[in-house]
ROSEMAR-630013 format. One record per atom (N, C-alpha, C): x, y, z. Coordinates in steps of 0.2 Angstrom, whole numbers, padded with zeros to 4 digits, always signed. Atoms other than C-alpha are relative to their C-alpha. Layout:
XYZ...
This chain:
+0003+0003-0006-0040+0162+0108+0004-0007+0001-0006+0004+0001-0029+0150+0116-0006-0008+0001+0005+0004-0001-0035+0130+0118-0004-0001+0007+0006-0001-0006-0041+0132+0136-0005+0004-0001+0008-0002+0001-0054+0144+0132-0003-0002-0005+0004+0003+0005-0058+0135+0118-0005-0006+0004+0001+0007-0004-0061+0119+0130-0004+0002+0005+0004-0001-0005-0070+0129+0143-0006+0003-0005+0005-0001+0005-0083+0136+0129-0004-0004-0004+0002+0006+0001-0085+0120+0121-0004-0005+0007+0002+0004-0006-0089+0114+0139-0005+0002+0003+0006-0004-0001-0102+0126+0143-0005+0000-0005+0005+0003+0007-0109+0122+0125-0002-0005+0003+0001+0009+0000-0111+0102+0129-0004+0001+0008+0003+0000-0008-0117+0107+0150-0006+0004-0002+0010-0001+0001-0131+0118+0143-0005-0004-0006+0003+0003+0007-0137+0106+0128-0003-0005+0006+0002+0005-0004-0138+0092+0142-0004+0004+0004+0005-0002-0002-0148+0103+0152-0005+0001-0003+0005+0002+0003-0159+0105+0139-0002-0005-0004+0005+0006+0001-0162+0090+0135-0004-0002+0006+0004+0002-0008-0166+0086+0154-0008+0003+0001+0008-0002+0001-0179+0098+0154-0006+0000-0004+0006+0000+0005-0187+0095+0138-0001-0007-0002+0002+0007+0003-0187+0077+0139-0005-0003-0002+0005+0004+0003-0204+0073+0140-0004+0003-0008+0004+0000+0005-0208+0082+0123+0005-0001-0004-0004+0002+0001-0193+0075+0117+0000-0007-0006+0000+0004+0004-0199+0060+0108-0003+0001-0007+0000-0001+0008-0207+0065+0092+0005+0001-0003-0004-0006+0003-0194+0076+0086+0007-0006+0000-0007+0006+0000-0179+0061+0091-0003-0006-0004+0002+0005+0005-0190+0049+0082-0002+0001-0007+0000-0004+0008-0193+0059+0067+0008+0001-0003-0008-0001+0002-0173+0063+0067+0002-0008-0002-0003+0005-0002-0170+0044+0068-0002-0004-0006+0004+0001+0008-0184+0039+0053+0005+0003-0006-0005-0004+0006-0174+0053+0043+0005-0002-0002-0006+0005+0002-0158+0046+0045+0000-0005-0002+0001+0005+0002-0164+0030+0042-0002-0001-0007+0003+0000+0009-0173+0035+0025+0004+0003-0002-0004-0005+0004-0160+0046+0019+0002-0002-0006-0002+0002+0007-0150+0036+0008-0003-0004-0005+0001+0003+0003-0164+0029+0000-0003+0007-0005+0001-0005+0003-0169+0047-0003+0006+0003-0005-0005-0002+0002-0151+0050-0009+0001-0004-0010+0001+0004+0005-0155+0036-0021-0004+0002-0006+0005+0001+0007-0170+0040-0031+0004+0009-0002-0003-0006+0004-0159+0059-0033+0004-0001-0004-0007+0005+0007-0146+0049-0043-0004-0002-0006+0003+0003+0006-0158+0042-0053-0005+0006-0002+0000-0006+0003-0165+0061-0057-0008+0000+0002+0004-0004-0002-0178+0063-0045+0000+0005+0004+0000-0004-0004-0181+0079-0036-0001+0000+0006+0000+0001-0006-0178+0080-0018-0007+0000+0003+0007-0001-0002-0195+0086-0014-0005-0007-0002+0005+0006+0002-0203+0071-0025+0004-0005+0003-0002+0005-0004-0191+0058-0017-0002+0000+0005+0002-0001-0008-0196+0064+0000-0007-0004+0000+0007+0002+0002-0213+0060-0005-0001-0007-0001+0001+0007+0000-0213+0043-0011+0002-0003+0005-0003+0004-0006-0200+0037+0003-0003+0000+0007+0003+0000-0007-0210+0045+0017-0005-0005-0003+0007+0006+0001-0227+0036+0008+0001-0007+0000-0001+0005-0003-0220+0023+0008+0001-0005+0004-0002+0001-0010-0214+0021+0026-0007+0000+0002+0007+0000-0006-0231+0027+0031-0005-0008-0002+0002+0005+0000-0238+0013+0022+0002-0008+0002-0003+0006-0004-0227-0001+0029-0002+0000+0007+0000-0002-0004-0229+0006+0044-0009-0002+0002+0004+0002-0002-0249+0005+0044-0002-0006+0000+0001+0011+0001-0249-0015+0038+0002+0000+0005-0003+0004-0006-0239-0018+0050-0003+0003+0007+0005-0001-0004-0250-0009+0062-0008-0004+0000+0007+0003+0003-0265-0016+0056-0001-0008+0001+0000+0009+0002-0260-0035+0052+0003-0003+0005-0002+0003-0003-0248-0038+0063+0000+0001+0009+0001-0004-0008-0250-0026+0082-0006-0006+0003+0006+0001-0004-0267-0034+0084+0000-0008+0001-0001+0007-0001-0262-0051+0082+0005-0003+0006-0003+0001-0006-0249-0050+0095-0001+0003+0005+0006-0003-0007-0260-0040+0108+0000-0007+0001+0000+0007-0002-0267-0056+0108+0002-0003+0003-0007+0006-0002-0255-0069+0108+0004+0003+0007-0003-0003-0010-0248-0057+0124-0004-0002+0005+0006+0001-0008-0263-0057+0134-0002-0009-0002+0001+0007-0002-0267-0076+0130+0006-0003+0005-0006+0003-0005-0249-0081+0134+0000+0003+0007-0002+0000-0008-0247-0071+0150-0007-0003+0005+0003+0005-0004-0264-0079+0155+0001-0007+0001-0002+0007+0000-0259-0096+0151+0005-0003+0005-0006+0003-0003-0244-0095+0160+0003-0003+0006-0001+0008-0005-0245-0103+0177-0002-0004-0002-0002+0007+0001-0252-0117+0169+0004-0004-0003-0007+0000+0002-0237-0117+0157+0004-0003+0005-0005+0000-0006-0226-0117+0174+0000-0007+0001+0004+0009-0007-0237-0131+0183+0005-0007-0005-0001+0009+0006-0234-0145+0166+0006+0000+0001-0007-0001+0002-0216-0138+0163+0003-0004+0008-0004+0003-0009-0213-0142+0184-0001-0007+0001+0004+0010-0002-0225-0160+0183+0005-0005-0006-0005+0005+0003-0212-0164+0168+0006-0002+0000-0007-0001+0001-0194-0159+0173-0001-0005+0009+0001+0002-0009-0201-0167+0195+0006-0006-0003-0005+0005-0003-0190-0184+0190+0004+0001-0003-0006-0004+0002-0176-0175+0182+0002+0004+0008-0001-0005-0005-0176-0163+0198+0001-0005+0004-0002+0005-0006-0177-0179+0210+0007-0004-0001-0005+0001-0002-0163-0186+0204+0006+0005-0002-0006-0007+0000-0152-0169+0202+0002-0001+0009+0000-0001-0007-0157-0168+0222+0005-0006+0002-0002+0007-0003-0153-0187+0226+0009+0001-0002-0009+0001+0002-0135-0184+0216+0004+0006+0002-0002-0007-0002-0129-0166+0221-0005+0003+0007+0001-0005-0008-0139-0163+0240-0004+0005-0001+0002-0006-0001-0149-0151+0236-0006+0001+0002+0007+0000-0003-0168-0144+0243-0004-0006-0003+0005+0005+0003-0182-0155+0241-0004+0005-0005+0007-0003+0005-0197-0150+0227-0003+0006+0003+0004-0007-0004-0206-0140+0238+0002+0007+0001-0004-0005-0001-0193-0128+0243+0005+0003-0006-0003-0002+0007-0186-0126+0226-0005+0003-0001+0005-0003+0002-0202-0124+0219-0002+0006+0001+0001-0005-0003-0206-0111+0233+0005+0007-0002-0006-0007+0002-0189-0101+0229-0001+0002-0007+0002+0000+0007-0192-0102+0209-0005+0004+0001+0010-0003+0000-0212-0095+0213+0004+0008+0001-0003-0004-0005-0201-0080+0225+0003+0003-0006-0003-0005+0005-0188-0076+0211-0001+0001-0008+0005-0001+0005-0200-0076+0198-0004+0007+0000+0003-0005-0001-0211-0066+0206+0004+0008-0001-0007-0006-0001-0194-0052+0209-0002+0002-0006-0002-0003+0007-0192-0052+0191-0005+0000-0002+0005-0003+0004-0209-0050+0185-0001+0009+0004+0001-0006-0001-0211-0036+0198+0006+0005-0002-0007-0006+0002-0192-0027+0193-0002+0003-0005+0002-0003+0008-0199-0029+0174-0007+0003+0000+0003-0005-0003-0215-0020+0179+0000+0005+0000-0002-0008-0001-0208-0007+0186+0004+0002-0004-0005-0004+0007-0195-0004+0172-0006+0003-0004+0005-0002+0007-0210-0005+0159-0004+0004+0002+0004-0008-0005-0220+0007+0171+0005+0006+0001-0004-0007-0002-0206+0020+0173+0003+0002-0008-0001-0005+0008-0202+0019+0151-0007+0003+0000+0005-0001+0003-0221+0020+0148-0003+0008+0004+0001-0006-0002-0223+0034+0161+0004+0005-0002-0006-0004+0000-0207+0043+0156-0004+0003-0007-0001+0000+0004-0208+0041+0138-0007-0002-0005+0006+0001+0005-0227+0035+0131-0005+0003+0005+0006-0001-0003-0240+0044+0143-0004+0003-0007+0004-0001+0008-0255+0049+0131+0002+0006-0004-0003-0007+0005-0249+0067+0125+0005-0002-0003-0006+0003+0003-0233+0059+0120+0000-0006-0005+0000+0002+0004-0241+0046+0113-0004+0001-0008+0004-0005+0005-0253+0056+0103+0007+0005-0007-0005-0003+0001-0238+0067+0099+0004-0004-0005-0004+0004+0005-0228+0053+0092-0004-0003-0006+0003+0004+0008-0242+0047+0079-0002+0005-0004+0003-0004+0002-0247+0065+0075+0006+0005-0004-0007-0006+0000-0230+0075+0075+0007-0006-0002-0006+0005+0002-0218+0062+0070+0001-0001-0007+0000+0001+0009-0222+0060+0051+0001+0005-0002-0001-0007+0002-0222+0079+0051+0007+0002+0000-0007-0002-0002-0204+0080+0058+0004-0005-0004-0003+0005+0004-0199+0065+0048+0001+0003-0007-0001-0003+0008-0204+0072+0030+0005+0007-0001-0005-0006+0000-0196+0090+0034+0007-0001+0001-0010+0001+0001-0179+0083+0039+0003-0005-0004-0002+0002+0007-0180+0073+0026+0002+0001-0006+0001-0005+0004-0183+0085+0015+0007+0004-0001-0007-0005-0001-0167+0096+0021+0006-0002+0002-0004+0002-0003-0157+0084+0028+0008+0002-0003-0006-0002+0003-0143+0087+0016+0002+0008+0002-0002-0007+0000-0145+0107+0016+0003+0002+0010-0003-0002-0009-0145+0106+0039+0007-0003-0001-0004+0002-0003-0130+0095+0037+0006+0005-0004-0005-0003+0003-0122+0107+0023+0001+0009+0007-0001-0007-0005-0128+0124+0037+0004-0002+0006-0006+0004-0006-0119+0111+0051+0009+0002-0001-0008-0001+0001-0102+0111+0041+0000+0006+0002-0002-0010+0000-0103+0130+0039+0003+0003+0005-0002-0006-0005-0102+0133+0056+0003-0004+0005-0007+0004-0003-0086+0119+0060+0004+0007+0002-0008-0005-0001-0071+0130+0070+0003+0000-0006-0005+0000+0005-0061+0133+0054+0005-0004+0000-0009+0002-0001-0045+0128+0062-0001-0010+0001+0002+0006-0002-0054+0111+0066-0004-0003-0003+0004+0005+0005-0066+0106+0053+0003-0005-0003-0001+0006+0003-0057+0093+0045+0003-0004+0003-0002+0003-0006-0054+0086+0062-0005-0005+0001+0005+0001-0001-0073+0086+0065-0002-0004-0006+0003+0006+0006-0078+0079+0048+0000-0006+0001-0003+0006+0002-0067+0066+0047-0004-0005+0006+0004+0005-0004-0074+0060+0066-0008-0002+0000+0006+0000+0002-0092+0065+0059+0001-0005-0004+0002+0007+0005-0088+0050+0045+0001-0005+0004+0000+0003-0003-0085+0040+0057-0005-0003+0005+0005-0002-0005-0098+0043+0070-0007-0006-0007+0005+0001+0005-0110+0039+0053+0002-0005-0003-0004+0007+0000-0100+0025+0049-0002-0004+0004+0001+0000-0006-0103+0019+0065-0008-0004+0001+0009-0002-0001-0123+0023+0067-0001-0005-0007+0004+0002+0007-0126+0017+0047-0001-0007+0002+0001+0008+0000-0118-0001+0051-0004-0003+0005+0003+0003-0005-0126-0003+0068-0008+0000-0002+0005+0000+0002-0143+0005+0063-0005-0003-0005+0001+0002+0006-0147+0001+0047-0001-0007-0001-0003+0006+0001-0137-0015+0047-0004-0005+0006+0004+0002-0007-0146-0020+0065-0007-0001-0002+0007+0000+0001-0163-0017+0059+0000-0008-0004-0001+0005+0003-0161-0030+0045+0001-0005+0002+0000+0007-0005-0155-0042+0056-0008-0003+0005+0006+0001-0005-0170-0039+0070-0005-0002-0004+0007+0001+0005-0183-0039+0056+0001-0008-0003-0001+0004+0002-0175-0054+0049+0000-0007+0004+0003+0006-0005-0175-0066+0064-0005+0001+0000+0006+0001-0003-0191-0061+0070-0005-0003-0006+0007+0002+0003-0201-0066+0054+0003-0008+0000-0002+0006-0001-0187-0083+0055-0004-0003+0005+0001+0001-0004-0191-0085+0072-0007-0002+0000+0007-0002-0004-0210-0083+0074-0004-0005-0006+0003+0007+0005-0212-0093+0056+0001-0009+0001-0004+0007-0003-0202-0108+0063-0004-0001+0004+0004+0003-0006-0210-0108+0079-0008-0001-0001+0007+0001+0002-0228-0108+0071-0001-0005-0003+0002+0006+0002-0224-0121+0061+0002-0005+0002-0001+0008-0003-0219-0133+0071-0005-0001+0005+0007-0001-0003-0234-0128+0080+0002+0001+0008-0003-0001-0008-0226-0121+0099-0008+0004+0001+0005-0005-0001-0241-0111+0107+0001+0006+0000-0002-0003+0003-0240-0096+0104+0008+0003-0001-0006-0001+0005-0225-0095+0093+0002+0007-0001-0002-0007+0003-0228-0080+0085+0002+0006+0002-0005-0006-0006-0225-0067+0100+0007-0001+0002-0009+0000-0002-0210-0076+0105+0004+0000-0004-0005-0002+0005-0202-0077+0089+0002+0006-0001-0003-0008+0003-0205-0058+0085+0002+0005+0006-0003-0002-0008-0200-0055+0104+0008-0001-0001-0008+0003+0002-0183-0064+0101+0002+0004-0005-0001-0004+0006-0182-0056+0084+0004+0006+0003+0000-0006-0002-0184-0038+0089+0005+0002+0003-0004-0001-0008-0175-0040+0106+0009+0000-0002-0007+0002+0003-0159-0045+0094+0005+0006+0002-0005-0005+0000-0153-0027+0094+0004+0000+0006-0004+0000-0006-0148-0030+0114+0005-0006-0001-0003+0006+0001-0134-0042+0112-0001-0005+0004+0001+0009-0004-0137-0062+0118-0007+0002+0003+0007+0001-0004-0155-0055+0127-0007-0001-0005+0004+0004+0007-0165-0059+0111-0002-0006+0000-0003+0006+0001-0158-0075+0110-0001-0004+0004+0003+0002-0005-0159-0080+0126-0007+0000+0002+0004+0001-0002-0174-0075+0130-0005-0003-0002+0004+0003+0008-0184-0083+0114+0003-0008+0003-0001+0008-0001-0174-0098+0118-0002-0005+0007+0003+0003-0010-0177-0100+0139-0009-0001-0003+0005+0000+0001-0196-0095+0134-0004-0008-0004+0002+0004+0006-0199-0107+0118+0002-0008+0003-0004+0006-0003-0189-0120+0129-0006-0004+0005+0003+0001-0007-0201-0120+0144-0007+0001-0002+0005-0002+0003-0216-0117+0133-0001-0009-0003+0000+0008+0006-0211-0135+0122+0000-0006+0004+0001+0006-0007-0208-0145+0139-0006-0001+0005+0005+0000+0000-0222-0142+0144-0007-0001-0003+0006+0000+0005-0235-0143+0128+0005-0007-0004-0002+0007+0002-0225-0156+0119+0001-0008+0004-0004+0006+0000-0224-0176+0122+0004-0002-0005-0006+0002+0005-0214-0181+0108+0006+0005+0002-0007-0005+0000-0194-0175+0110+0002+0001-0005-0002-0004+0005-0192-0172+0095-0002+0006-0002+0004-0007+0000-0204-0157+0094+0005+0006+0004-0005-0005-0003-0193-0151+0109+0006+0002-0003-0006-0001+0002-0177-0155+0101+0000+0006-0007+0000-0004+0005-0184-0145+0083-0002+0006+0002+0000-0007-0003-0188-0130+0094+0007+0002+0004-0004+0000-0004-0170-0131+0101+0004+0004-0009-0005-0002+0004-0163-0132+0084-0003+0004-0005+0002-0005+0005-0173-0118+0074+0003+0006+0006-0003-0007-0002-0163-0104+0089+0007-0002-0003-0007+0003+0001-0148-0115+0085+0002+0002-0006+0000-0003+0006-0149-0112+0068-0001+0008-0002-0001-0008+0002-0154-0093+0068+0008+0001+0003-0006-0001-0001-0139-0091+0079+0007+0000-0006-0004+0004+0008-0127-0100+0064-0001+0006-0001-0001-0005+0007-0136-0088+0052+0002+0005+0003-0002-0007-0002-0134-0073+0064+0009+0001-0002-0008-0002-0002-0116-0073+0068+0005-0003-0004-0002+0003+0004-0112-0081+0051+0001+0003-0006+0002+0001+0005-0120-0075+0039-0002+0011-0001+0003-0005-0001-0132-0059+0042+0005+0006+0004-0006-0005-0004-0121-0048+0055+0004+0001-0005-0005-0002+0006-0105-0049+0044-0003+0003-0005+0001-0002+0010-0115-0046+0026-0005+0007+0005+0003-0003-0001-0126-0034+0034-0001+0005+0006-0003-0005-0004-0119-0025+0051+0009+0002-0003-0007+0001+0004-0100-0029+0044+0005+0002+0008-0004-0001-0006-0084-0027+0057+0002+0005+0002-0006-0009-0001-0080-0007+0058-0007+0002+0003+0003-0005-0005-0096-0005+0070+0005+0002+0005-0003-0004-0005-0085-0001+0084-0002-0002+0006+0005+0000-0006-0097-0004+0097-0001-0009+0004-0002+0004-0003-0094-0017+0108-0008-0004+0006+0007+0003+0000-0109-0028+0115-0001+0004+0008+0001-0004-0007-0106-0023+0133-0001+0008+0001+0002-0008+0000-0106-0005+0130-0006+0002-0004+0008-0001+0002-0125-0006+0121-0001-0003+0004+0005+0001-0007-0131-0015+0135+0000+0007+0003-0001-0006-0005-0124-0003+0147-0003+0009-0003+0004-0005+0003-0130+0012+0136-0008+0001-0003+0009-0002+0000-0147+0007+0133-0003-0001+0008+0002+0001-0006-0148+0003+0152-0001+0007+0003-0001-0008-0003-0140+0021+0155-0007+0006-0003+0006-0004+0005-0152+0029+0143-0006-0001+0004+0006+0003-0001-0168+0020+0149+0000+0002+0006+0002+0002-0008-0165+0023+0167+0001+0011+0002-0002-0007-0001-0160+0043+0164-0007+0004-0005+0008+0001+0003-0174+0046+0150-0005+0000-0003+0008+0004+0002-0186+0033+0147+0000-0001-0006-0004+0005+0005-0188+0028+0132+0000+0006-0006-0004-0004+0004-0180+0045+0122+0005-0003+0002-0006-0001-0003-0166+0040+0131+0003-0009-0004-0002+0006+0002-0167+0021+0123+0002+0000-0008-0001+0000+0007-0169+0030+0106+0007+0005+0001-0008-0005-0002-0153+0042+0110+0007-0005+0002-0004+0003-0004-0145+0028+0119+0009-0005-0007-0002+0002+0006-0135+0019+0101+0003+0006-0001-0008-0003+0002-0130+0035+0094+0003+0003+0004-0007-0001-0005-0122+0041+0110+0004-0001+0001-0003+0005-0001-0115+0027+0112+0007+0001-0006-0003+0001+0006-0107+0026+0095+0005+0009+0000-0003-0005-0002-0102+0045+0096+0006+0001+0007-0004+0000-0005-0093+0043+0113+0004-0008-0001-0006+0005+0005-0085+0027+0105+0006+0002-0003-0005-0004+0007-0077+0038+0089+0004+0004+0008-0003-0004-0003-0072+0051+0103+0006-0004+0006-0005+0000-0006-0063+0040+0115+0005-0006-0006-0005+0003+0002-0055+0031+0102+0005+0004-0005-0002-0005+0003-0049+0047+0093+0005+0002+0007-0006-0002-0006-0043+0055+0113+0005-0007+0002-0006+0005-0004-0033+0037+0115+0005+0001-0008-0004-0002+0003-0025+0041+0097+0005+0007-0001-0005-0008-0001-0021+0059+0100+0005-0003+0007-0003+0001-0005-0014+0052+0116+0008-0006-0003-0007+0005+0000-0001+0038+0110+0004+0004-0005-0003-0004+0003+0003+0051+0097+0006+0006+0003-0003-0005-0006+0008+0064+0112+0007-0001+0003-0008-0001-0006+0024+0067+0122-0001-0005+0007+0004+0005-0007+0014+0059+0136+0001-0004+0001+0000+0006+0002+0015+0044+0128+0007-0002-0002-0006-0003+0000+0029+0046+0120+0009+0000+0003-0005-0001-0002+0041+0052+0130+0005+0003-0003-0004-0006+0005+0050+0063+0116+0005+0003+0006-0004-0003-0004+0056+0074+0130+0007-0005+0006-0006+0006-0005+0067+0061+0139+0004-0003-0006-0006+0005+0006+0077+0056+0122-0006-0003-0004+0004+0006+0006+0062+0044+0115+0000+0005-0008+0004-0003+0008+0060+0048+0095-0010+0000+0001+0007+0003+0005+0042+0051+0089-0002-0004-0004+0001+0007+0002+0032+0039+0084-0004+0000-0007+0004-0002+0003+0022+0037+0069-0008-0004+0003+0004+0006-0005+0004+0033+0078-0005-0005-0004+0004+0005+0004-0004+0021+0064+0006-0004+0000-0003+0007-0003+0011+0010+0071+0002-0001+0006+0002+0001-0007+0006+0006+0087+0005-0005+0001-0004+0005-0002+0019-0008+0088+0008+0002+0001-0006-0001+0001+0035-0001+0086+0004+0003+0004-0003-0001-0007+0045+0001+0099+0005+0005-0001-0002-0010+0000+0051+0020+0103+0009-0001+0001-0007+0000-0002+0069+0014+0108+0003-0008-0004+0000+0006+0003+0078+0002+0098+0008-0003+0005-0002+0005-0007+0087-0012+0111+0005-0004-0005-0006+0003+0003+0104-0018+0105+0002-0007+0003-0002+0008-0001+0109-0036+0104+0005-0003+0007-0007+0001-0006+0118-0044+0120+0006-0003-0002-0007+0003+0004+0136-0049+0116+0002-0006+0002-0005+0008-0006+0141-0066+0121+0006+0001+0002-0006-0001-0003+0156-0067+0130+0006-0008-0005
């Protein structure tokens, strides 16, 4: 079989797999968040194997207790930030109002130095592209929650997801051993070695990510409650959470928490101690946490997880947000693999014109070697 019809049959493979996911996306979420639990637990089920428990009893204790983590934190933590949501979004014109009655002599002499609109017609534009962005964010969260959480979906995800979780838990080793088996022969230790990558990839972002988000958000939401901001607790584990999006976290914890403290505090120093606990997470982030706990061989480049969770989110709703990372991360490995088969090539190269081949793990080495000019 030569490689064109290899590459037309792979192609036909990968065109009917995306059609069916298209069609079967709205039951699609259990079974994608059961696979993503599983992955996530795996290596701790791989752990208690080592220490000479049986796959079946490991499965058991690591689902149980995920399920129970997962109830606390439904139970202690959900209901307290329902709350804090719905107070805050009620609170928050008059947030706006104090926030605008405190920044009017800041604002008068920006106008008086820089020409710009009077109060009113600021004001009025601010209210205008406020309104935009609450209505865009609306409609986004009204097109995940129809897409991706209507009630069968969400029933489905509390009732079928623990089921799909323990089972490929359970066998995760034996599907990834029936996976190998049925690698092209001529081509398995092509695909493996990109499948360790791909997993490489996923584990640091994943894994590594979580630990990050989880850890801001209890920094965040601890900090801003005791320094007493009004509701603290939702913005912090807003900010938290949100970490996974690169800089939208951050920013938005910090704009929030900003315009929140200018408003509800007189003392500047309250303002300034809610300025320097994002200051501070920041530090730890990109100092400390990231490095020890994402490390530098993600891959994955910030701009291509926006644009992949955006891509995702706006084609499957929110399957597409939990799909959107390791697509990303797989068509990363894949175009960094077709740019090293390529500088290895002739194409590249230029063998056929005289160039020698190159070795392609030394990308620097210049294919023609340039003789000294002779002075006269």
């Amino acid at each position: 079989m030569t490689l064109g019809t290899q590459a037309k049959i792979w192609g036909v493979i990968l065109v009917a797999f995306v059609v069916f996911l298209v069609l079967l996306k709205s039951i699609l979420l259990p079974f994608v968040a059961g696979m993503a639990i599983a992955y996530l637990l795996d290596p701790t089920c791989d752990r208690l194997e080592r220490m000479g428990c049986s796959r079946d009893l490991a499965t058991v204790i690591v689902t149980a207790i995920f399920a129970v983590v997962v109830i606390l934190f439904l139970l202690l933590i959900v209901p307290l930030a329902l709350q804090e949501a719905v107070a805050f979004l009620g609170s928050l014109p008059d947030f706006i109002s104090r926030t605008q009655d405190r920044l009017a002599p800041y604002v008068a002499q920006l106008q008086q130095s820089f020409s710009l609109p009077d109060a009113a017609e600021m004001s009025q534009l601010a209210r205008e592209r406020f309104g935009t962005a609450l209505s865009w964010l609306g409609g986004a969260l009204q097109s995940v929650v129809g897409q991706g959480l209507a009630l069968a979906n969400l029933l489905s995800l509390i009732f079928i997801t623990p089921v799909v979780t323990f089972y490929l838990l359970r066998d995760w080793d034996r599907l990834v051993s029936k996976l190998d088996e049925l690698l092209p022969r001529a081509h398995a230790a092509t695909i493996r070695s990109q499948a360790a990558l791909v997993n490489q990839t996923l584990a640091g972002f994943a894994r590594g990510q979580s630990m990050v988000c989880l850890t801001l958000a209890f920094y965040y939401a601890t900090g801003l409650v005791l320094v007493g901001l009004p509701f603290g607790l939702i913005v912090g584990l807003i900010a938290g959470l949100l970490t996974f999006i690169p800089y939208v976290g951050s920013l938005t914890g910090f704009g929030v928490s900003m315009a929140i403290a200018i408003g509800q505090f007189d003392d500047p120093w309250s303002i300034a101690i809610v300025a320097l606990i994002f200051g501070v997470g920041q530090l730890v982030e990109g100092n400390f946490l990231t490095p020890k706990l994402v490390g530098d061989r993600v891959g994955l480049h910030p701009v291509w997880i926006i644009f992949a969770l955006l891509a995702g989110g706006a084609l499957f709703g929110f399957v597409g947000l939990l799909l959107a990372v390791p697509v990303a991360a797989v068509i990363g490995v894949l175009v960094r693999f077709g740019i090293g088969q390529y500088r290895a090539s002739r194409l590249y190269l230029g063998s056929e014109a005289g160039i020698p081949m190159l070795d392609p793990e030394a990308p620097t080495q210049l294919p023609l070697e340039i003789p000294a000019e002779r002075g006269d």
